[in-house]
C-alpha positions as CSV (number, residue, x, y, z in Angstrom):
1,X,-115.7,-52.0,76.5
2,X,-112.8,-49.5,75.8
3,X,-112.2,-46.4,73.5
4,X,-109.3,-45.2,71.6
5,X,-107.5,-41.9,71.8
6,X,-104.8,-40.2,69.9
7,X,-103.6,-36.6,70.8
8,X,-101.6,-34.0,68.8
9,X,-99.9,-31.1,69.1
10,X,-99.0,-28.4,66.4
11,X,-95.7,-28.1,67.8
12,X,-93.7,-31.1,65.8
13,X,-91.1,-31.0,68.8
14,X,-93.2,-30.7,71.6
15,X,-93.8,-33.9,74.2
16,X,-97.4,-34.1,75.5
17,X,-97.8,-35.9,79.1
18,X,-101.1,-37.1,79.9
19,X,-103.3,-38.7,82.5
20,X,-106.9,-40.6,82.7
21,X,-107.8,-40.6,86.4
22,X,-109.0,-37.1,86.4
23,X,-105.9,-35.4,87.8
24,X,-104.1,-32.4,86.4
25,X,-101.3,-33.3,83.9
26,X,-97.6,-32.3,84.9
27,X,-94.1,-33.1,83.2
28,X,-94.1,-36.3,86.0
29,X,-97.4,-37.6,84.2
30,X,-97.9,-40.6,81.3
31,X,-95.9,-39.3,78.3
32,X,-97.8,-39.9,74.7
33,X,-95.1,-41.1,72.3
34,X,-96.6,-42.0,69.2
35,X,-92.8,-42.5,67.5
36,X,-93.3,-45.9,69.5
37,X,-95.6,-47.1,67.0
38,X,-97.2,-46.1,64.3
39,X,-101.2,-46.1,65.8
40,X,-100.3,-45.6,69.0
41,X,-102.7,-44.5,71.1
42,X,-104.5,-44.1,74.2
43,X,-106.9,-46.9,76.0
44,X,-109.9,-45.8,78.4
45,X,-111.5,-49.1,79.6
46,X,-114.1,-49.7,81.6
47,X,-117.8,-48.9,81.8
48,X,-117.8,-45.3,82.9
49,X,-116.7,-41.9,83.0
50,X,-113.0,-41.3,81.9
51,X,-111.5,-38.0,82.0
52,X,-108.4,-37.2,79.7
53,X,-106.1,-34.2,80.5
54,X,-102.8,-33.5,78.7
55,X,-100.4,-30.7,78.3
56,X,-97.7,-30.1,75.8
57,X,-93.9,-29.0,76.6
58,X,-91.3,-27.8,74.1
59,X,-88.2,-26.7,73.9
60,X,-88.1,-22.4,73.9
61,X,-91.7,-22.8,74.5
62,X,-94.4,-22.2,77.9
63,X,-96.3,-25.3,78.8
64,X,-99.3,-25.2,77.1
65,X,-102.5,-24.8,78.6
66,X,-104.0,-27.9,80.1
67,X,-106.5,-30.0,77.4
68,X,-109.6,-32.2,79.2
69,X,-111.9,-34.1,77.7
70,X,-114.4,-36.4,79.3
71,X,-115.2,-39.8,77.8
72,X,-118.2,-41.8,79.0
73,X,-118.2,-45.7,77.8
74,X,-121.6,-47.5,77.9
């Protein structure tokens, strides 16, 4: 089983960096890109609890507060 995830941010310029195993997001994490393709996304696989947290970083701009969400496949 898996589930699909997309993220946005308001901020057209901003880079969002992202992780799945629980941990706090920081500019050293995953980075979401979805000018790579055009339905990119994010995979959670696996029978289980998946938590999501992301942040979002642009330029003349604070990091934005950290985002979690908490996906449970069945």
């Amino acid at each position: 089983m898996a589930s699909k995830v997309r993220l946005f941010c308001a901020n057209r310029g901003a880079t969002i960096y992202y992780t799945t195993g629980g941990s706090h997001s920081t500019t050293a994490s995953n980075v979401y890109d979805p000018g790579k393709a055009r339905n990119y996304v994010i995979r959670l696989a696996g029978i289980g609890s998946h938590t999501l947290k992301a942040v979002a970083v642009a330029p003349g701009h604070a990091e934005s507060a950290m985002a979690e969400a908490t996906f449970i496949i069945r």
